[in-house]
C-alpha positions as CSV (number, residue, x, y, z in Angstrom):
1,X,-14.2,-19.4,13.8
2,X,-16.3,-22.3,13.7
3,X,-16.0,-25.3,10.9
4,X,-19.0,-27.3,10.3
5,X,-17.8,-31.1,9.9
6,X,-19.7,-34.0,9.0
7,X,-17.6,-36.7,9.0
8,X,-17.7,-40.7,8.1
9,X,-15.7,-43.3,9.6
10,X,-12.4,-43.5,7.5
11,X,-10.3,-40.5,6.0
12,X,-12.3,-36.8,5.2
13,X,-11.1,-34.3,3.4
14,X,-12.4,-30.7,4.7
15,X,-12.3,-27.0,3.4
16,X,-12.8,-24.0,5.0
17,X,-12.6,-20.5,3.1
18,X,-13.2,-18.3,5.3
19,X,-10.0,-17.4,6.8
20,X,-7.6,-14.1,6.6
21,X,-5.0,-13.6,4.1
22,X,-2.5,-13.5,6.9
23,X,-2.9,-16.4,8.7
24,X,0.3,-18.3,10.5
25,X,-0.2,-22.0,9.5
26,X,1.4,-23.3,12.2
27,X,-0.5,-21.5,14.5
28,X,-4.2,-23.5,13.5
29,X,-5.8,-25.5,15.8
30,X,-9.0,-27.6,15.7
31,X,-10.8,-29.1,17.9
32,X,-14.0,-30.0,19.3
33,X,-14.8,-27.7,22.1
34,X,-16.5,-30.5,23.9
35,X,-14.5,-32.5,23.9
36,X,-16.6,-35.9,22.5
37,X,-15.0,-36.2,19.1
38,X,-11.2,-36.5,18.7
39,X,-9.9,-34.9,15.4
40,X,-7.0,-36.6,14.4
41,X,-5.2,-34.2,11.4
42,X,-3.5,-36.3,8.9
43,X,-2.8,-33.3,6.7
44,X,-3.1,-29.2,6.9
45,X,-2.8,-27.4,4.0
46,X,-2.9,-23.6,3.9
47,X,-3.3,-21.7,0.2
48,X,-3.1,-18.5,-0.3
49,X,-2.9,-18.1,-3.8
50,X,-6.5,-16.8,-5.1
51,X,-7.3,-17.3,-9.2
52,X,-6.2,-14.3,-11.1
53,X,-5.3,-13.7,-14.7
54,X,-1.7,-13.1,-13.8
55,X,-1.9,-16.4,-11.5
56,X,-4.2,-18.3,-14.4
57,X,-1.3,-17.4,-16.8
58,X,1.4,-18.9,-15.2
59,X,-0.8,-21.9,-15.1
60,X,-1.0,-22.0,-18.6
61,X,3.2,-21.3,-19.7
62,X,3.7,-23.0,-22.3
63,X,0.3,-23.5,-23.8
64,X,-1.4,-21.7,-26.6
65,X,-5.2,-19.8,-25.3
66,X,-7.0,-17.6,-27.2
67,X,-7.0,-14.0,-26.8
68,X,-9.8,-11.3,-27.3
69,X,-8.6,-8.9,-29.6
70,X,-11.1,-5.4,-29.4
71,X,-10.3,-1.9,-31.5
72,X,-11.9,0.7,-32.0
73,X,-14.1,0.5,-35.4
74,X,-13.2,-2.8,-35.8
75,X,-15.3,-6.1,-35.4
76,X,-13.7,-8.2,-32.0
77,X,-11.6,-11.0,-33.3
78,X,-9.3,-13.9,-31.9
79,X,-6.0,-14.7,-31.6
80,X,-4.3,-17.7,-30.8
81,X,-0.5,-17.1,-28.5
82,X,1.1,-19.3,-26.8
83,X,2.2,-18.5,-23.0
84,X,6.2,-18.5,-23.3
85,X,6.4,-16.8,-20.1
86,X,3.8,-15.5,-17.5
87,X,5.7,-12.6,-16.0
88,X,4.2,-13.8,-12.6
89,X,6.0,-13.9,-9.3
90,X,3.8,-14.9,-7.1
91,X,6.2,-15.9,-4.0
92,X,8.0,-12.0,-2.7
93,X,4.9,-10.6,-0.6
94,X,4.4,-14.1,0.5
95,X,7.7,-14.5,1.4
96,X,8.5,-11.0,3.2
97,X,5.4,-12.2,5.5
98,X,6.4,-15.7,6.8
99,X,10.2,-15.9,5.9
100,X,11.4,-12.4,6.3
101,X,12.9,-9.4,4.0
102,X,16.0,-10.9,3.3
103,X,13.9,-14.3,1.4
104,X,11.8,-11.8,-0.1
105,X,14.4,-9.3,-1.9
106,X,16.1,-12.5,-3.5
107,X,12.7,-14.0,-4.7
108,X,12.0,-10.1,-5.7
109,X,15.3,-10.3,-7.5
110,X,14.6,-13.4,-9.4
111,X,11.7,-12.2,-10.2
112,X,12.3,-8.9,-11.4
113,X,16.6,-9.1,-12.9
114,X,17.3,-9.2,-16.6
115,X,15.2,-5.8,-17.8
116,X,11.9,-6.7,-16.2
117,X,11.4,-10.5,-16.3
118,X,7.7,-9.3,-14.6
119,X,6.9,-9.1,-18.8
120,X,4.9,-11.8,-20.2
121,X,6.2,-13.2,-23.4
122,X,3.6,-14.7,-25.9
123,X,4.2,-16.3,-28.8
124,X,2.1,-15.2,-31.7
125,X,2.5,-16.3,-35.3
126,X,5.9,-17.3,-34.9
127,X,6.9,-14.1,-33.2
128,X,7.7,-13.4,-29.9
129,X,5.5,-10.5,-27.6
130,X,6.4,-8.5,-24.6
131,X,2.6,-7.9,-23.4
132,X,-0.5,-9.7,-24.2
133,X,-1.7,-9.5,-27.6
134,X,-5.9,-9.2,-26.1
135,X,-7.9,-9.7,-23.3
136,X,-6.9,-13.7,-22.2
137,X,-9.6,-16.2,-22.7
138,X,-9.0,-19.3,-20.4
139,X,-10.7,-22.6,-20.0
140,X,-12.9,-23.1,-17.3
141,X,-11.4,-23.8,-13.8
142,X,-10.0,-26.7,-12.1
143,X,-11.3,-28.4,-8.9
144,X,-7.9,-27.0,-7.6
145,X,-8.5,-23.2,-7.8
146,X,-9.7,-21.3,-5.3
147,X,-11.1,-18.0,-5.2
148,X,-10.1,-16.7,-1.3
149,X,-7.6,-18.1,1.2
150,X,-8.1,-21.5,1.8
151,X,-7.6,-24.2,4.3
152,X,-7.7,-28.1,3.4
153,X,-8.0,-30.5,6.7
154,X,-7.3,-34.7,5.6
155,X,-9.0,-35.9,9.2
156,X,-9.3,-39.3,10.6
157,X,-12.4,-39.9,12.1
158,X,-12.8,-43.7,14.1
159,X,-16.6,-43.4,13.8
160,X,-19.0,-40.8,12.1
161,X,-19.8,-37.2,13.6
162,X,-21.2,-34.5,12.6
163,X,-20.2,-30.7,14.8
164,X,-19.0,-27.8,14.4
165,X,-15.6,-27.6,15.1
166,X,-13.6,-24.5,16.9
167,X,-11.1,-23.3,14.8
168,X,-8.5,-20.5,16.3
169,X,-5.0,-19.0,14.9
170,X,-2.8,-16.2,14.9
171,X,-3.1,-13.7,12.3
172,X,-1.3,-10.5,11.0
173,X,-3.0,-7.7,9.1
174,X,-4.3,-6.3,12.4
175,X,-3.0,-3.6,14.5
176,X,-4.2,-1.3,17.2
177,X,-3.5,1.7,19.1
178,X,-4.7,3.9,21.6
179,X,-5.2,8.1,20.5
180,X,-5.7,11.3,22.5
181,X,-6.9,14.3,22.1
182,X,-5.8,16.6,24.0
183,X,-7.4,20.4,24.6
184,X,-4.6,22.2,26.4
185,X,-5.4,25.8,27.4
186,X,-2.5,29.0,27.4
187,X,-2.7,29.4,30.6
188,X,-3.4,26.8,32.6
189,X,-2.1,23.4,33.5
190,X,-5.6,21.3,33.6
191,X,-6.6,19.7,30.6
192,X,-9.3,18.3,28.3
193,X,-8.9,14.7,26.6
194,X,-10.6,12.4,24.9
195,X,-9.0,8.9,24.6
196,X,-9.9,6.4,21.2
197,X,-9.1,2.9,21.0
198,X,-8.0,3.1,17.0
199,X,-8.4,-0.8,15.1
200,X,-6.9,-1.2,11.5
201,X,-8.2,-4.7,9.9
202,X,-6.2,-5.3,7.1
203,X,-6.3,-8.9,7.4
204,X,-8.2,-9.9,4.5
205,X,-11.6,-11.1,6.5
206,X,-14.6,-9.6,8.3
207,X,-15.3,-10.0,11.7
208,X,-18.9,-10.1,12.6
209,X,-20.0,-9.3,16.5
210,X,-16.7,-10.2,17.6
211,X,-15.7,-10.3,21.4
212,X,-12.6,-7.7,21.4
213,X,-9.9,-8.2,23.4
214,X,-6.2,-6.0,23.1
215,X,-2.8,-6.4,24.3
216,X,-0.6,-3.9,24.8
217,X,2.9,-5.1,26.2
218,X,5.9,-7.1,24.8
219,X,4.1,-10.0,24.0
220,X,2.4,-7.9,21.1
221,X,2.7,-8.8,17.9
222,X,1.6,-5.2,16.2
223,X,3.7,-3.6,13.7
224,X,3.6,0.3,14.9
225,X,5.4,2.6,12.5
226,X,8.0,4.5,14.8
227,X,7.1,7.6,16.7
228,X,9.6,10.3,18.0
229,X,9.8,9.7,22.0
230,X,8.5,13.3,23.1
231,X,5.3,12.5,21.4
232,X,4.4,9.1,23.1
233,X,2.7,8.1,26.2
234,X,2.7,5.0,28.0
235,X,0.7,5.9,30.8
236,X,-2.5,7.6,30.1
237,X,-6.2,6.8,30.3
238,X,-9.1,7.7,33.2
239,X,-12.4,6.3,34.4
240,X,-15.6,7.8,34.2
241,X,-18.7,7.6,36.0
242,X,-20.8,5.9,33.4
243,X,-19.8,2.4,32.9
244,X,-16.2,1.7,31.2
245,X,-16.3,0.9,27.7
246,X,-13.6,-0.7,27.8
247,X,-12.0,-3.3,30.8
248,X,-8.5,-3.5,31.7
249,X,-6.7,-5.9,33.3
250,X,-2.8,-6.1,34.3
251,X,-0.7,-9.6,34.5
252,X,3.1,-9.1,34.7
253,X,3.9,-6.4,31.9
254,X,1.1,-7.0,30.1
255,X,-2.4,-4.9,29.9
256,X,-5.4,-6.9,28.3
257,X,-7.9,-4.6,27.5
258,X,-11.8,-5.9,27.0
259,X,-14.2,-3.8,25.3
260,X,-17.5,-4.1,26.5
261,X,-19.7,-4.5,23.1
262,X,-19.5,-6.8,20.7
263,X,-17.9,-5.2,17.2
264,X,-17.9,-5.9,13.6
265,X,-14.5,-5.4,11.7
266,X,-14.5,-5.3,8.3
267,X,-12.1,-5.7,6.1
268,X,-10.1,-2.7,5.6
269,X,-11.6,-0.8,8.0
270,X,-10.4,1.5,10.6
271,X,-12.5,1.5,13.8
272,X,-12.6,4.0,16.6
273,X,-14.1,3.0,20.2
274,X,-14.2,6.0,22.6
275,X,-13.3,4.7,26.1
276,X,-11.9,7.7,27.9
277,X,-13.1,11.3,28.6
278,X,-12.2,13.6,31.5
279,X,-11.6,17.6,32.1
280,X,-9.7,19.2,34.1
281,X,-6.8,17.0,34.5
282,X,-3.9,17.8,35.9
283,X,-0.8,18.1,34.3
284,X,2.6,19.6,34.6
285,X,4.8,21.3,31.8
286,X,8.4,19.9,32.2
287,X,11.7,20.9,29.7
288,X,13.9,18.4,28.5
289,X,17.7,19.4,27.3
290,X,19.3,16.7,25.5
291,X,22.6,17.5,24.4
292,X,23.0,14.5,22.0
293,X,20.2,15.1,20.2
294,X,20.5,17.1,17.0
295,X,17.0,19.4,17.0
296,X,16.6,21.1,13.5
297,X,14.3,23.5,15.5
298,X,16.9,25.3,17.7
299,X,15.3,28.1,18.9
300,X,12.0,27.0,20.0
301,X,13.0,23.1,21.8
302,X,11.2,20.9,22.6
303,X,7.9,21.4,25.0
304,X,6.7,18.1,27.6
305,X,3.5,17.9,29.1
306,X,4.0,15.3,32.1
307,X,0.4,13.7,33.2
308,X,0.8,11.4,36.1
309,X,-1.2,8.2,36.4
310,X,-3.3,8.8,39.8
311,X,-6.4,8.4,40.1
312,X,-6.4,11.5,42.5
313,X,-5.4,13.7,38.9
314,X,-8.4,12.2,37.3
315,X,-5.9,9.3,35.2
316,X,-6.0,5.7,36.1
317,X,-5.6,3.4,33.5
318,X,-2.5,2.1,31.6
319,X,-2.0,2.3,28.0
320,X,1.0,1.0,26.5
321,X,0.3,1.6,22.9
322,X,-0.7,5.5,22.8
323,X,-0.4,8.6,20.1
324,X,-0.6,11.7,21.7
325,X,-2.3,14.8,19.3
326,X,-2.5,18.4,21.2
């Protein structure tokens, strides 16, 4: 991303809203790509806590706000409560992201013990309520709200600049995975298959024309949801003659794969890029026996097919993160 900053000479205080909902704080860095100005961060603050009536609520505990009051047949009136409890917890998903599960089902349990302490609890008349007597009607907002995921810079500047800064972290909320499709016929060992690189942007932020590179390997950070050995791959993916969609590269036991074009990733989006197609591959039907394994489907076991990596087969590229479909 890139952060337009104009400072002055002295202390500057800087905001920049358009980053993901995952981000790892400790992970930011800015800085000026060329190297002319030195940033000198005093303070990083990350805040991920959007305005919301539960959040605006829990802002309010133990203050009276009015409260829109609509029936059916009946003119709209107000009523005055006071906020004895919010019912917001606002730290478990939070938590489960940075600090791990454990944090996260204590916070839950805080949050959540004692019938449902997720109830709010208003105070109307002298009486206690366990749910909002109307539609809350709060005061406007305070210069500390924020309506997306926020980050707030205090920099030192020696003299006054004005650039635009290079900002760059680690995220979560994105994963990726390779996908075939594979046309096998009865009888015949040469098949048909058609290779997606599969993106899932769940981070909270769109990408515009972004420069797409993946890396499949330990290093990886993605969060795959566990597939039955028989059924994955690590080794699949072929050239073709026009030119490769996507790049790859190999360093140690890690694969960097480039796509060629720019993409936009939106926000909760799933994106397909095709990057391999070839027929008449080779292959060769193995069967396994495994005499620890308990297989519910006794009588039929367990089929392979077994596609080597040659180039000679009409396979040449590594894939390290791969869901096969036949």
């Amino acid at each position: 991303d890139t952060v337009p900053v104009d400072l002055k000479q002295g202390i500057n205080n800087v905001r920049f809203t358009e980053t993901t909902a995952h981000l790892e704080p400790d992970s930011v860095i800015l800085r000026d790509s060329t190297g002319k100005t030195n940033l000198q961060i005093l303070e990083q603050n990350y805040r991920n806590d959007p305005v919301s009536q539960e959040l605006l609520l829990s802002l309010f505990e133990g203050k009276t706000i009015d409260f829109l009051v609509v029936e059916p047949n009946k003119p709209n009136t107000i009523v005055h409560g006071k906020i004895v409890r919010s019912g917001y917890a606002r730290h478990s998903q939070e938590a489960m992201q940075r600090y791990g599960q454990r944090y996260a089902m204590a916070q839950s349990a805080m949050a959540y013990q004692s019938g449902g302490m997720s109830q709010p609890i208003i105070e109307v008349d002298g009486k206690l309520r366990f749910a909002l007597p109307g539609q809350p009607l709060f005061p406007p907002l305070g210069d500390d709200t924020i309506l997306k995921p926020t980050i707030e810079w205090q920099l030192q500047a020696d003299k006054a600049a004005k650039l635009d800064a290079e900002l760059a972290y680690v995220t979560g909320g994105m994963s990726w995975e390779a996908d075939y499709n594979i046309v096998a016929p009865e009888k015949s060992d040469l098949l048909d298959f058609v290779g997606w690189v599969t993106m899932d942007n769940q981070s909270g932020k769109t990408f515009e024309n972004a420069k797409i590179k993946l890396m499949a390997g330990d290093v990886s950070k993605i969060q795959q949801a566990e597939v039955a050995g028989y059924m994955r791959n690590e080794e699949l993916a072929v050239s073709a003659a026009m030119p490769a969609p996507v790049s790859e590269k190999a360093f140690e036991d890690y694969h960097l794969y480039t796509l060629a074009r720019p993409a936009t990733l939106r926000d909760r989006e799933t994106k397909q890029v095709e990057f391999i197609r070839a027929s008449g591959v080779k292959s060769e039907r193995i069967y396994v026996y495994d005499g620890m394994k308990i297989d519910w489907n006794q009588w039929r076991g367990v089929r392979m097919e077994n596609i080597r990596n040659n180039q000679d087969l009409g396979t040449e590229m590594e894939t390290k993160v791969a869901v096969m479909r036949e």
